[in-house]
MARLUM-899660 format. One record per residue (C-alpha): z, y, x; residue number from 1. Coordinates in steps of 0.2 Angstrom, whole numbers, plus 5000, padded with zeros to 4 digits. Layout:
BEGIN
R    up  north  east    k
R     Z      Y     X  NUM
...
# end
This chain:
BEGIN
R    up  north  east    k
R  4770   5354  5023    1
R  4769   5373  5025    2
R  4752   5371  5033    3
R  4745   5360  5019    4
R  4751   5372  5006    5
R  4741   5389  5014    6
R  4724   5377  5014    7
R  4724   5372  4995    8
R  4736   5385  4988    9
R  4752   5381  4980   10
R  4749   5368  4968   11
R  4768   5371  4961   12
R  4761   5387  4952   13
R  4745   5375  4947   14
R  4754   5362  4939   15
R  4767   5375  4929   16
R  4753   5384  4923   17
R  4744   5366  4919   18
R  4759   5361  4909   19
R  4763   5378  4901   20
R  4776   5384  4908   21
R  4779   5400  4918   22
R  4795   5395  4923   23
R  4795   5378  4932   24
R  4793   5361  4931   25
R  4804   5344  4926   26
R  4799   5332  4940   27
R  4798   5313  4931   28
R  4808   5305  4946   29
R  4821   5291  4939   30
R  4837   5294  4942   31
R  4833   5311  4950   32
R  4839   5328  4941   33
R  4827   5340  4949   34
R  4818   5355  4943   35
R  4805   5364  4954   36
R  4801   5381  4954   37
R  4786   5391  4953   38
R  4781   5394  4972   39
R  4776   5412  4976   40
R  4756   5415  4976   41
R  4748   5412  4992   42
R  4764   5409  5001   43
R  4768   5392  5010   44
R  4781   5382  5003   45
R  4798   5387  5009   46
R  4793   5402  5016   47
R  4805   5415  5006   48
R  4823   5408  5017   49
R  4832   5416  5001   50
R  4825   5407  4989   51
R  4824   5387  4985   52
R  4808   5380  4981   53
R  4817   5366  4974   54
R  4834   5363  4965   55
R  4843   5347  4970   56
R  4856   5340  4973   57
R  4852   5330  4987   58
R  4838   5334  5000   59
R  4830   5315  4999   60
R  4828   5317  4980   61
R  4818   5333  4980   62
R  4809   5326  4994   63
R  4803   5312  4980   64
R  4801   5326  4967   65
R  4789   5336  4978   66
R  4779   5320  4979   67
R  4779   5316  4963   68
R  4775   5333  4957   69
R  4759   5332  4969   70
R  4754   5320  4961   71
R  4753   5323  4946   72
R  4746   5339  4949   73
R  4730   5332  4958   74
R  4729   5343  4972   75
R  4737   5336  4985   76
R  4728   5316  4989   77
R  4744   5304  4993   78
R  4734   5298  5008   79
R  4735   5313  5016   80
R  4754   5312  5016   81
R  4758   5294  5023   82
R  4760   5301  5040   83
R  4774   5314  5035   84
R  4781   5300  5024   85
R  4781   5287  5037   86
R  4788   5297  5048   87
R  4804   5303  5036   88
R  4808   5282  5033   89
R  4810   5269  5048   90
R  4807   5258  5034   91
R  4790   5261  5032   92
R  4782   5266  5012   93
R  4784   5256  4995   94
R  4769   5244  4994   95
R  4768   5253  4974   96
R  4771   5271  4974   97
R  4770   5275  4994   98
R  4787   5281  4994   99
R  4797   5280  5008  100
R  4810   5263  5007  101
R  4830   5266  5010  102
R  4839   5253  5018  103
R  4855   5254  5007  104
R  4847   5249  4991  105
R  4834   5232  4990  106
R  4822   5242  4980  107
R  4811   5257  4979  108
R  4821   5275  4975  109
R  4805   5279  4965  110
R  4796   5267  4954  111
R  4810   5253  4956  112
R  4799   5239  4965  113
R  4810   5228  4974  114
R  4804   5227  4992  115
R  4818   5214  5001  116
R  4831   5200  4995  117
R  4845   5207  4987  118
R  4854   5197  4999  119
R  4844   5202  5014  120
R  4856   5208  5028  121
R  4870   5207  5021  122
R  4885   5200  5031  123
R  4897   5186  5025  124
R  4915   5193  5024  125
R  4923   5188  5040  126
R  4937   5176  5037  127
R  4955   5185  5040  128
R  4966   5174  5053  129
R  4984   5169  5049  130
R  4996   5155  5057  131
R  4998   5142  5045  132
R  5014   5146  5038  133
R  5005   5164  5031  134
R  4991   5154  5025  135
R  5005   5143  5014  136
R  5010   5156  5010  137
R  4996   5164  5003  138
R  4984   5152  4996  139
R  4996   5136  4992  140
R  5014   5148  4988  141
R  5012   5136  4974  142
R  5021   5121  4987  143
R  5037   5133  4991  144
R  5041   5134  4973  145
R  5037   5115  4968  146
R  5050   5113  4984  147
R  5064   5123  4978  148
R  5063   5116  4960  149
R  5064   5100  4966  150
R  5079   5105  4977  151
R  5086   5111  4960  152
R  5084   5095  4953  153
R  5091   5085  4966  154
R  5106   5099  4966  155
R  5109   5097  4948  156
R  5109   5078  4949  157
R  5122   5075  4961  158
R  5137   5086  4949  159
R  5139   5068  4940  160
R  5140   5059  4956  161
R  5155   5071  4960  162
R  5164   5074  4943  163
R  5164   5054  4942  164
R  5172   5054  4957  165
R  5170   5035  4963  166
R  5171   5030  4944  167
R  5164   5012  4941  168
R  5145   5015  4934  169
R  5145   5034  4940  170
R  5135   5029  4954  171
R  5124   5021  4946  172
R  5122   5035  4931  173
R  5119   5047  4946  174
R  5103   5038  4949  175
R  5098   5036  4931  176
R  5101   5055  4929  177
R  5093   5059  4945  178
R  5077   5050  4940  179
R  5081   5060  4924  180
R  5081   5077  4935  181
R  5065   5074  4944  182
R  5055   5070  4930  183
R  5059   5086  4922  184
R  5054   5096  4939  185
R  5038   5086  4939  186
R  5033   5091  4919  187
R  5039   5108  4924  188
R  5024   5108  4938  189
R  5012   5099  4926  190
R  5014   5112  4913  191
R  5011   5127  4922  192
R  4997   5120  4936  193
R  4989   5109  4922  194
R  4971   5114  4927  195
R  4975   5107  4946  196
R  4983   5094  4940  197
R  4970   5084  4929  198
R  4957   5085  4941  199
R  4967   5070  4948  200
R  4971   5060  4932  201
R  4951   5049  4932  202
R  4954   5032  4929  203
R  4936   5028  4940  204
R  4947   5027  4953  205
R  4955   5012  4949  206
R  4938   5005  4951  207
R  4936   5011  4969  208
R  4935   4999  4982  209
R  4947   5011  4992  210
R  4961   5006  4981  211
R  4958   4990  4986  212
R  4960   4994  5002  213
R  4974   5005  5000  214
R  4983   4989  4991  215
R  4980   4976  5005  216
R  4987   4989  5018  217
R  5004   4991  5005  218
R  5008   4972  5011  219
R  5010   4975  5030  220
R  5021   4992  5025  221
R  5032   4981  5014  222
R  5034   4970  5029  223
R  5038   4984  5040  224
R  5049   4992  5027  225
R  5058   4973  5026  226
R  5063   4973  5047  227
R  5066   4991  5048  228
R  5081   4990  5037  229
R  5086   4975  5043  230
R  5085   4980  5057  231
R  5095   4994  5053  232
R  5108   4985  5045  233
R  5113   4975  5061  234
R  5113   4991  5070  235
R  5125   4999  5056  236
R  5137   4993  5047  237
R  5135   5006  5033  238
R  5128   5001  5017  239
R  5112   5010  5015  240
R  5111   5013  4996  241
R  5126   5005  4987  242
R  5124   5015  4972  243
R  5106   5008  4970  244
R  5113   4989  4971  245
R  5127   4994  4959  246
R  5111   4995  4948  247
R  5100   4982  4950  248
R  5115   4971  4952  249
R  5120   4977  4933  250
R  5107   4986  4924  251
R  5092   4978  4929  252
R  5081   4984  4917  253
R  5085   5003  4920  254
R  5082   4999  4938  255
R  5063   4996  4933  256
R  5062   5010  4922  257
R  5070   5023  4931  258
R  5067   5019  4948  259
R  5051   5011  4947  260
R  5043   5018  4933  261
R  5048   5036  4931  262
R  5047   5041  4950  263
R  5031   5031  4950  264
R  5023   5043  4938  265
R  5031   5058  4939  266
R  5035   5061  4957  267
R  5013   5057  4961  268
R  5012   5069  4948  269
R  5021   5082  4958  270
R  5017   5080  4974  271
R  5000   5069  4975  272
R  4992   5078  4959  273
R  5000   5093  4961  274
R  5007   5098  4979  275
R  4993   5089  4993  276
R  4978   5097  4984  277
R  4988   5114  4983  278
R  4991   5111  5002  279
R  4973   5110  5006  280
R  4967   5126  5001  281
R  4977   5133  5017  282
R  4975   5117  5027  283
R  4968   5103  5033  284
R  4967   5088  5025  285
R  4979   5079  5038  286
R  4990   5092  5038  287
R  4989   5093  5021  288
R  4993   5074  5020  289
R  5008   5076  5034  290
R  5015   5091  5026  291
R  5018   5083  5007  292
R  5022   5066  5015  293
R  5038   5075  5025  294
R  5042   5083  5007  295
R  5042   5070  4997  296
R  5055   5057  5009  297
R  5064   5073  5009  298
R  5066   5072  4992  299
R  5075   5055  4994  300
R  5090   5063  5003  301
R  5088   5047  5014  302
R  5092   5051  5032  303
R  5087   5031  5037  304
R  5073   5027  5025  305
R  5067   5045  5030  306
R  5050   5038  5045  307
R  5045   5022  5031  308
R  5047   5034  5017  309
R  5036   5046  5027  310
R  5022   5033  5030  311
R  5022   5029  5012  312
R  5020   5046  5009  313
R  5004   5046  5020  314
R  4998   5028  5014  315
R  4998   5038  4994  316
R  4989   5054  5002  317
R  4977   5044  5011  318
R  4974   5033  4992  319
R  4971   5050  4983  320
R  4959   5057  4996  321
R  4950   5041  4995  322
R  4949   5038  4976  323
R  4949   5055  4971  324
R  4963   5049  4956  325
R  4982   5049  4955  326
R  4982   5034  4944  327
R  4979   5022  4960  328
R  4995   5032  4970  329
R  5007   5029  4952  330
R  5002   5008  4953  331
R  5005   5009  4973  332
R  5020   5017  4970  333
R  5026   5008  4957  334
R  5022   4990  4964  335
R  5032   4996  4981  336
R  5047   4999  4971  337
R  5047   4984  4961  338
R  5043   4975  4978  339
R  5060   4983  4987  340
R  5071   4980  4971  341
R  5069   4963  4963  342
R  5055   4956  4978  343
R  5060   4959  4993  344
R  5077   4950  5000  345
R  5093   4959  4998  346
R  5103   4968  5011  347
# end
């Protein structure tokens, strides 16, 4: 550049005197706060060390200030600098304005053209690695405390059971106020998640020919629930849930309201609607599916009933997954326990 300016002179001093102004120029660069300086006559820019020809704050700014001062001035043909420029980007030049590209930004520095995808070479995020209990943890916290407020529930609705104290009907009240319990937790769960939660709630699933499906499969678990236990029975001599015949023995009908309609609605809310879908944002469906299914027969405090409670549990998953709709899971669920109350024989 030195060179150049010996041959033609110093086109700074040129331009200011073009411009009327003995004392420098404003460079029209956007974005760019540069000022250059008259040049000394006959004298090759930069050849005064004590001086700066040109006032920036960044060396590649006044680089495209000098250009842009050249050409306005006229005396220095932009052709004659594409070797220089070429040489100063890897890039290459701006298709527009000649200026040399810069691989951080996706457009030109100068005149703004854009010369690659905003996108172009950038790398996605690289997913962080967890175990899965961290990933619980993180992006489905939301199951630990559905978990603990149903163990809240269950804690609160066995005080009857023990202030009773073998009392004829407290029993019986302890499930009424257990149901009770439980469907408290679940509004609890629906209130605050209520945007998870009525994703699940079309009713076009009870038009899906999954649900159909789901139903016929519901007759060989009824059967397999039917042996199990009696199996069990011959095997045990232990009464497996006398406080549940104490009910449908007395009170029928607040058998089939708060054991087959309230834990039909309000536990699929809580843990089909709610805790499986919050499960599959840290894993798999299936173990999505497994994890909620071992929750909920937890929830029934049933040591025996806990592997067929379990396969129901997976039997409702698999209906949601398929239907994409809790309603089918609250009709499943509720036909199973009307089945094992009033349908099925009596242990």
């Amino acid at each position: 550049m030195g060179q150049l300016g010996d041959k033609r002179g110093c086109p700074w001093a040129d331009l200011a005197r073009e411009v009327g102004r003995g004392d420098g120029f404003e460079a029209p660069v956007v974005g760019v706060n540069a000022r250059v300086a008259p040049c000394r006559p006959g004298g090759p820019l930069g050849e005064d060390r004590g001086r700066s020809a040109i006032r920036v704050a960044q060396p590649a700014e006044a680089f495209f200030s000098i250009c842009t001062a050249i050409d306005l001035a006229g005396n220095f043909p932009r052709s004659e600098m594409s070797s220089e420029l070429s040489n100063a980007s890897p890039l290459g030049l701006c298709p527009k304005c000649s200026a040399p590209l810069r691989a951080e930004v996706y457009f030109c520095p100068l005149c703004t053209e854009r010369w690659r995808s905003p996108t172009a070479g950038l790398e996605p995020t690289p997913e962080p690695v967890w175990d899965a209990e961290t990933r619980i943890r993180r992006r489905a916290g939301g199951a630990y405390e559905a978990s603990l407020l149903y163990l809240v529930a269950i804690f609160v609705a066995s005080i009857p059971s023990f202030l009773m104290d073998g009392r004829r009907g407290g029993d019986a009240g302890g499930v009424v106020f257990g149901s009770v319990c439980v469907a408290v937790a679940s509004l609890w769960i629906v209130y605050r998640n209520s945007s998870l939660v009525r994703r699940s709630l079309g009713v076009e699933g009870l038009l899906s020919p999954w649900f159909l499906l789901s139903a016929g499969l519901l007759l060989p678990l009824l059967a397999v629930n039917h042996l199990y236990h009696s199996l069990l029975l011959k095997r045990t001599s232990v009464a497996l849930d006398p406080a549940m015949d104490l009910l449908v023995d007395h009170h029928p009908w607040l058998a089939g309201i708060f054991v087959c309609v309230f834990p039909a609605v309000f536990e699929e809310l809580g843990f089909r609607a709610y805790v499986y879908p919050l499960l599959q944002n840290a894993l798999t469906p299936v173990w999505a599916a497994v994890i909620s299914a071992a929750l909920f027969a937890s929830l029934h405090l049933s040591f025996w009933s806990w592997p067929y409670l379990f396969t129901f549990g997976l039997l409702l998953a698999f209906t949601l997954t398929k239907c994409r709709s809790v309603l089918p899971c609250m009709v499943l669920h509720f036909a199973h326990n009307l089945a094992v109350l009033f349908l099925l024989p009596r242990h």
